[in-house]
Every structure is written in structure tokens, then in C-alpha cells.
DSSP file (Angstrom, degrees, kcal/mol; ACC not computed):
  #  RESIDUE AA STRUCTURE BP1 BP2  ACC     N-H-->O    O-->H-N    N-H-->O    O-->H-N    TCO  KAPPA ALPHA  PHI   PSI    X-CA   Y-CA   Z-CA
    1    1 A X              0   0    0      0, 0.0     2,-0.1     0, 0.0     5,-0.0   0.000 360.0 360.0 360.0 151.8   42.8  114.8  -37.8
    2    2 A X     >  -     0   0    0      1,-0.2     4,-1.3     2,-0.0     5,-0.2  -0.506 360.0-125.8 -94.3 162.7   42.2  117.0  -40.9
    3    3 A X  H  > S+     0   0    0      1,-0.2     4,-1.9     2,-0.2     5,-0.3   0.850 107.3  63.0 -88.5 -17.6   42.1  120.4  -40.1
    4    4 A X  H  > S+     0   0    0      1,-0.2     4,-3.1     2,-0.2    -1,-0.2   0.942 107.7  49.9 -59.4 -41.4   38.6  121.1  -41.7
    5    5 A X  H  4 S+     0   0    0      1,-0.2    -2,-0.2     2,-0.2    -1,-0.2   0.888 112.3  47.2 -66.3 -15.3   37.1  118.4  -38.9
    6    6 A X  H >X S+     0   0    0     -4,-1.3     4,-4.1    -3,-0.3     3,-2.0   0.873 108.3  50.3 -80.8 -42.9   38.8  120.1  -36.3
    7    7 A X  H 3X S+     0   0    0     -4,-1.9     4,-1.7     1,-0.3    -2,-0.2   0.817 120.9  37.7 -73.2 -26.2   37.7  123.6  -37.4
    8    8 A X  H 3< S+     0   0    0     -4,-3.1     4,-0.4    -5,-0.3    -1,-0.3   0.412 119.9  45.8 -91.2  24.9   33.6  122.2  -37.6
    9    9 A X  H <> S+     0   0    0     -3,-2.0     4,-2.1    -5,-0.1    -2,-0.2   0.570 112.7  50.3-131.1 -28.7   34.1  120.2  -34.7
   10   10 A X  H  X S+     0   0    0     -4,-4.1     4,-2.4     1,-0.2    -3,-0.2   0.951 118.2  45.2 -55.2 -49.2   36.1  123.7  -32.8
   11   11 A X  H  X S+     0   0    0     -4,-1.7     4,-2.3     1,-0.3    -1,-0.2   0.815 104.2  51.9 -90.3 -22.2   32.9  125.7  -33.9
   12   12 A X  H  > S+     0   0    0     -4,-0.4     4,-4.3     2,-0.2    -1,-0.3   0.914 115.2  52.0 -57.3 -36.0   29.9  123.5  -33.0
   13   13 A X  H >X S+     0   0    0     -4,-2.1     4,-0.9     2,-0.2     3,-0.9   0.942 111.7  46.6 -43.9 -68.9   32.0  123.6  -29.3
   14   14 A X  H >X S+     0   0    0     -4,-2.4     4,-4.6     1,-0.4     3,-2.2   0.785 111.7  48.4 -48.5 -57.2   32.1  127.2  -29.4
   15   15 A X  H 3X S+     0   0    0     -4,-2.3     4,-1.8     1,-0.2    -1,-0.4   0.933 113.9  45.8 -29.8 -66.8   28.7  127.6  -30.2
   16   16 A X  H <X S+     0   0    0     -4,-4.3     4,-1.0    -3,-0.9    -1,-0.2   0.709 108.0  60.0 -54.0 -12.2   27.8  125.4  -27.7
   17   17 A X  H <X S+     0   0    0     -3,-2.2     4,-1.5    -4,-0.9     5,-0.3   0.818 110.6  40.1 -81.1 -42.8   30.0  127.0  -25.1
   18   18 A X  H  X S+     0   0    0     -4,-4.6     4,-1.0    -3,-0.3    -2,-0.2   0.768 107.1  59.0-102.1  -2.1   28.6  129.9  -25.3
   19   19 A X  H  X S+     0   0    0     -4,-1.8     4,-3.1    -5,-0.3    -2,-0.2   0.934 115.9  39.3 -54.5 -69.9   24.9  128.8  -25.6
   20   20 A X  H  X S+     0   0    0     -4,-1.0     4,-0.8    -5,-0.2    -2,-0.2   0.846 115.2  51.1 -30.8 -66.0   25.4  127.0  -22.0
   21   21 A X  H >X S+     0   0    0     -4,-1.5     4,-2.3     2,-0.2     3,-1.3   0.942 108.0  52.2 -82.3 -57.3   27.3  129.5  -20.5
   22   22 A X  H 3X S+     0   0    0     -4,-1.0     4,-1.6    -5,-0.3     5,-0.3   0.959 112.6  42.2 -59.3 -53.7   25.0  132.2  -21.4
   23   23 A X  H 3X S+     0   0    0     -4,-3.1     4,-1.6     1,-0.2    -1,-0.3   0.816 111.2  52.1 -69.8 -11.9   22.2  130.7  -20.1
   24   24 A X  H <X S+     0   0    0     -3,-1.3     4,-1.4    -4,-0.8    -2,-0.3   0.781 111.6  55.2 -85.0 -22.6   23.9  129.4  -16.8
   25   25 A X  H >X S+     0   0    0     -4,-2.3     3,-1.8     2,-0.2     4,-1.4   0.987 109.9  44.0 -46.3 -90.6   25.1  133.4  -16.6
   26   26 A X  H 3X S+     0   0    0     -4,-1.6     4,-3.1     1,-0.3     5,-0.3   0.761 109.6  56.1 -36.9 -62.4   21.2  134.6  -16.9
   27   27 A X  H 3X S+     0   0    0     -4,-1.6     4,-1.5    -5,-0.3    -1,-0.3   0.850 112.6  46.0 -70.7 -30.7   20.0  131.8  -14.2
   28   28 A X  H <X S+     0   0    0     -3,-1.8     4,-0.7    -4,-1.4    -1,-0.3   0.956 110.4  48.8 -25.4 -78.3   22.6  133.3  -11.7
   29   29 A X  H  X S+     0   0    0     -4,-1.4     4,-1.2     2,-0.2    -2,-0.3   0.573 111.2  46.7 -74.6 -12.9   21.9  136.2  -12.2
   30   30 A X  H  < S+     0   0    0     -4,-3.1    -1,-0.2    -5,-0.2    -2,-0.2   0.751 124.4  33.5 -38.3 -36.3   18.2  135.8  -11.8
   31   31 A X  H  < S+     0   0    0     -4,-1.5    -2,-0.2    -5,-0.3    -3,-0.1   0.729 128.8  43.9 -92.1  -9.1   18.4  133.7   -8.7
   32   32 A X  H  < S+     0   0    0     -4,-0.7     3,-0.4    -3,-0.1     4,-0.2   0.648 116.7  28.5-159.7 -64.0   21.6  135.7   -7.6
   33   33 A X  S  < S+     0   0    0     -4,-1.2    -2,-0.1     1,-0.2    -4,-0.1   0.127  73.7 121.9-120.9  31.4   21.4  139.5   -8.0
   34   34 A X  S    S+     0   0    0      1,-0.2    -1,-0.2    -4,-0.1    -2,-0.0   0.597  89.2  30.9 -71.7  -0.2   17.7  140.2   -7.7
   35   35 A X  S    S+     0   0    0     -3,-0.4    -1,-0.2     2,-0.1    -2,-0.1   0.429  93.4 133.6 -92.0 -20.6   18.1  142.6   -4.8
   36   36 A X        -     0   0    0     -4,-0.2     2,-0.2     1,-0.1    -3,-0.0   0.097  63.2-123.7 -17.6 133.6   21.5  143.8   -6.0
   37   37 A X    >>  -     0   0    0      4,-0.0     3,-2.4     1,-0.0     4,-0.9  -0.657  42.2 -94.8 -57.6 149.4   22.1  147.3   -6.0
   38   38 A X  H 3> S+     0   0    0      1,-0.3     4,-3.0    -2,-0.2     5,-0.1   0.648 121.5  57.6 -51.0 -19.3   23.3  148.5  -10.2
   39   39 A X  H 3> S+     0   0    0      1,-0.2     4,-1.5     2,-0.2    -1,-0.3   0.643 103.6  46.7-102.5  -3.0   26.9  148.3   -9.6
   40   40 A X  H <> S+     0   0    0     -3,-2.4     4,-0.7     2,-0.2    -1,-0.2   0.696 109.9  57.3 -95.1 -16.1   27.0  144.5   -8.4
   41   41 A X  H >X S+     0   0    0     -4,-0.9     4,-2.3     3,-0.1     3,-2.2   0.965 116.5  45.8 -60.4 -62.1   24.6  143.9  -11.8
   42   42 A X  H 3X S+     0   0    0     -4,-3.0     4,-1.1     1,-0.3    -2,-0.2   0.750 105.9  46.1 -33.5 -74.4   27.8  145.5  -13.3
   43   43 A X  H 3X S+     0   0    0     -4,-1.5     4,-3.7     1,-0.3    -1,-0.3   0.667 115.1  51.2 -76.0 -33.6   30.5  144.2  -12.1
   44   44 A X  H <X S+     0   0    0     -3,-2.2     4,-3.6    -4,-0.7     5,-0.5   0.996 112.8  45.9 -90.0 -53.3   28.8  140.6  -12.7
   45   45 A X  H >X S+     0   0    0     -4,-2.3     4,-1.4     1,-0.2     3,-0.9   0.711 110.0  55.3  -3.9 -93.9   28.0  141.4  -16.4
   46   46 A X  H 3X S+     0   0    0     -4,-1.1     4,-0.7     1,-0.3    -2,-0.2   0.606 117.0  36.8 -80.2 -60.6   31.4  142.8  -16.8
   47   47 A X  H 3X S+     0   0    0     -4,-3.7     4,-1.7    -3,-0.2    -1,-0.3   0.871 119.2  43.6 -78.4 -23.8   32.9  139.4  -15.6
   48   48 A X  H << S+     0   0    0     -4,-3.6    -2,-0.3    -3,-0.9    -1,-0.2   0.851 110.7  51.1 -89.3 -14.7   30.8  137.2  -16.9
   49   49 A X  H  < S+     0   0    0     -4,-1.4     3,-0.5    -5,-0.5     4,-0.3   0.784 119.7  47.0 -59.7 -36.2   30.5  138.7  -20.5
   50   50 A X  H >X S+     0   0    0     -4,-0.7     3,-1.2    -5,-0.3     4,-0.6   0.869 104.3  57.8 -92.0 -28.5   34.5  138.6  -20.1
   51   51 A X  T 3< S+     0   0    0     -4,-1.7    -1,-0.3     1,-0.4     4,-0.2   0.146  78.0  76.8-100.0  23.3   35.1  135.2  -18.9
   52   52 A X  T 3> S+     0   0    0     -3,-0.5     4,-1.6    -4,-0.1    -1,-0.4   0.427  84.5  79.3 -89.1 -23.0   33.7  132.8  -21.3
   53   53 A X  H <> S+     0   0    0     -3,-1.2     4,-3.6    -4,-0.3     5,-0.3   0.931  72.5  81.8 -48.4 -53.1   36.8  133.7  -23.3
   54   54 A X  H  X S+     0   0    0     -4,-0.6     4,-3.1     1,-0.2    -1,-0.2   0.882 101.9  21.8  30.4-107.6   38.5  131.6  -21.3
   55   55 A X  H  > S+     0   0    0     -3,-0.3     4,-2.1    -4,-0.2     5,-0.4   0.852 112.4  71.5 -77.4 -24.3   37.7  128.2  -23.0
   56   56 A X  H  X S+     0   0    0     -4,-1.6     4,-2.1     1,-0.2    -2,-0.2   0.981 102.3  46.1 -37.9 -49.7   36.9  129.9  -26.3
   57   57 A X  H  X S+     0   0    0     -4,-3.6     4,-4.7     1,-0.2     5,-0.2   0.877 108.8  51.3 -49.5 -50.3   40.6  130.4  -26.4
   58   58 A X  H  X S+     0   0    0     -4,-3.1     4,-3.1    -5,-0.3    -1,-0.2   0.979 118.5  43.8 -28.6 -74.2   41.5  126.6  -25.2
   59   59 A X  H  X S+     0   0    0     -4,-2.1     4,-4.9     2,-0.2     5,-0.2   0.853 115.5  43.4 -23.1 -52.5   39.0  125.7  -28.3
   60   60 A X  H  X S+     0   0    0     -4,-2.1     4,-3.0    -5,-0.4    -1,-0.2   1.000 116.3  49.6 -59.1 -50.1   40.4  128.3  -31.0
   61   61 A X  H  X S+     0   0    0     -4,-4.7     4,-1.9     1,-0.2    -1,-0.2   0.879 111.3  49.4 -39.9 -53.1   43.9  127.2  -29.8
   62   62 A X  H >< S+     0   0    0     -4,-3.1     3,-1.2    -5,-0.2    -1,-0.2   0.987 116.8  44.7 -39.3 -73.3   42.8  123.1  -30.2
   63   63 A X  H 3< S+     0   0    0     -4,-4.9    -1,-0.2     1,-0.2    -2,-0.2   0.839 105.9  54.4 -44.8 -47.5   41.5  124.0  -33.6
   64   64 A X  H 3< S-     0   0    0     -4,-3.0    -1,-0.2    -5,-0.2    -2,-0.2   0.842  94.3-169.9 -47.0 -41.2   44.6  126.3  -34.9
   65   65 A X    <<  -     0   0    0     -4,-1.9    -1,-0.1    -3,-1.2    -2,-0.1  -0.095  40.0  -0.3  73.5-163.4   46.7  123.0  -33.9
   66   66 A X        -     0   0    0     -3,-0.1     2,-0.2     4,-0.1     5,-0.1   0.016  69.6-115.0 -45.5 152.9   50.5  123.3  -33.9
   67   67 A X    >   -     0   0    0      1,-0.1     3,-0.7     3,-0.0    -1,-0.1  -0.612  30.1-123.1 -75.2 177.1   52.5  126.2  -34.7
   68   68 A X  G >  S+     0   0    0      1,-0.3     3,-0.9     2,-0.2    -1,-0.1   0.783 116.2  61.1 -67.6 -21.3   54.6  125.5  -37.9
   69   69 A X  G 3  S+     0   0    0      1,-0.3    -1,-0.3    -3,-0.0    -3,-0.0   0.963 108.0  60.3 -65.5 -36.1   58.3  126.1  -36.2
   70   70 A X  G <  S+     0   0    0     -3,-0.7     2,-0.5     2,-0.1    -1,-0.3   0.038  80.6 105.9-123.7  -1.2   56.5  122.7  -33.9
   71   71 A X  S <  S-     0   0    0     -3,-0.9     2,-0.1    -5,-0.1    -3,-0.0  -0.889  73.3-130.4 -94.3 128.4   56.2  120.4  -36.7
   72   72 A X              0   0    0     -2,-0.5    -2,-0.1     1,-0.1    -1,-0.0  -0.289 360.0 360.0 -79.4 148.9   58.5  117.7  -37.0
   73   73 A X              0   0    0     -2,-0.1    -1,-0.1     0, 0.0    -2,-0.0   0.429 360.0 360.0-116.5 360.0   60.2  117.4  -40.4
């Protein structure tokens, strides 16, 4: 696969990854922490902010493809 289709096809994921995610984050935490006291808002921010990296990485990684030392000659 040429690496320009991979690199649009890596960023429409991401986009979409974090579109998704962000809004399944929000509805959580709407249905989820509306009695919370502030440091359980925190804490779930603070992981969920953090933890869509996660798949980004998979993604970026997909896109980057092999390293060169990994290419067969």
C-alpha cells in the first residue's frame, strides 16, 4: 500500500478515534459523575484525556509502516 494512502487513511482513523471517543468520554461522564465530588471529575478527565493515546499510537505506528533495518532487500 503506498504510503500516502496509508497516511490519509491513518488520519481520517485518528480523527475519527478521537471524535467517538470524546463523545463516549462526555456521555460517561454525564450519566456517571453527576454527584461526584471534584477529585473523581479529576481523576476521570486525567484518565480519559490520557488514554485515547492508546490506539492513536496503534494507528500512527500502522501508518509509519516498517522500520528500515525490517525491510527485506
Amino acid at each position: 500500500m503506498p504510503v500516502r494512502l496509508k497516511k490519509l487513511i491513518g488520519m481520517i482513523l485518528i480523527v475519527l478515534l478521537v471524535i467517538v471517543y470524546a463523545l463516549l468520554a462526555t456521555t460517561i461522564a454525564t450519566y456517571r459523575l453527576a454527584e461526584s465530588p471534584w477529585y473523581v471529575h479529576f481523576l476521570y478527565f486525567l484518565l480519559s484525556g490520557i488514554l485515547w493515546i492508546v490506539p492513536a499510537m496503534f494507528i500512527i505506528r500502522w501508518m509509519a509502516g516498517p522500520k528500515s533495518s525490517d525491510k527485506q532487500v
